[in-house]
N, C-alpha and C positions, 0 to 999 in steps of 0.2 A: 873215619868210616867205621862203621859198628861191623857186627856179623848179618844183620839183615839186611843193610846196603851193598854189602859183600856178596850176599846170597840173591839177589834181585839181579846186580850184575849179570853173575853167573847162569842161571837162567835161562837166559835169553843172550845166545853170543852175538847175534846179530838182530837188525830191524824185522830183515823178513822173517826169520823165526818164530818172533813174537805177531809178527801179524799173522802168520800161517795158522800158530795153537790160538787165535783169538779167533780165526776165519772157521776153524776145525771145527772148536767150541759149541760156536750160534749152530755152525748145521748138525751139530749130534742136538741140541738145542728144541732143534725143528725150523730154523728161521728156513726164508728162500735164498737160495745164493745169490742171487742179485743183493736184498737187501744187507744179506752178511757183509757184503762187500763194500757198499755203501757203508756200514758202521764199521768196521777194519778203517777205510783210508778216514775217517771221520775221527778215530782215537787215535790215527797215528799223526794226523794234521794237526789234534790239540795234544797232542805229547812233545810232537816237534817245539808247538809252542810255547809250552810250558819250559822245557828245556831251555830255550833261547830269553824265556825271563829269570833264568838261574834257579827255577823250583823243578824238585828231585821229580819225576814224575816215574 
């Protein structure tokens, strides 16, 4: 593990976290919160599955 896998880690201690500063994001953004939301569980469904094919995501 380098220091930017280290730092990516660190980041984000947990799931909801990173969904929350993703959720934040879109609506400082302008999106609508429905749609924010709909993209939040949409990047966390292909992270998940990224993960589970062994790529760093």
């Amino acid at each position: 593990m380098d220091i930017l896998d280290a730092a990516k880690l660190l980041r984000f201690q947990t799931d909801w976290e990173r969904r929350f500063h993703e959720y934040d994001l879109l609506l400082t953004a302008g999106i609508d919160a429905d749609e924010a939301e709909r993209i939040v569980r949409r990047a966390a469904a292909d992270r998940a599955a990224l993960q589970q094919e062994g790529i760093a995501a």
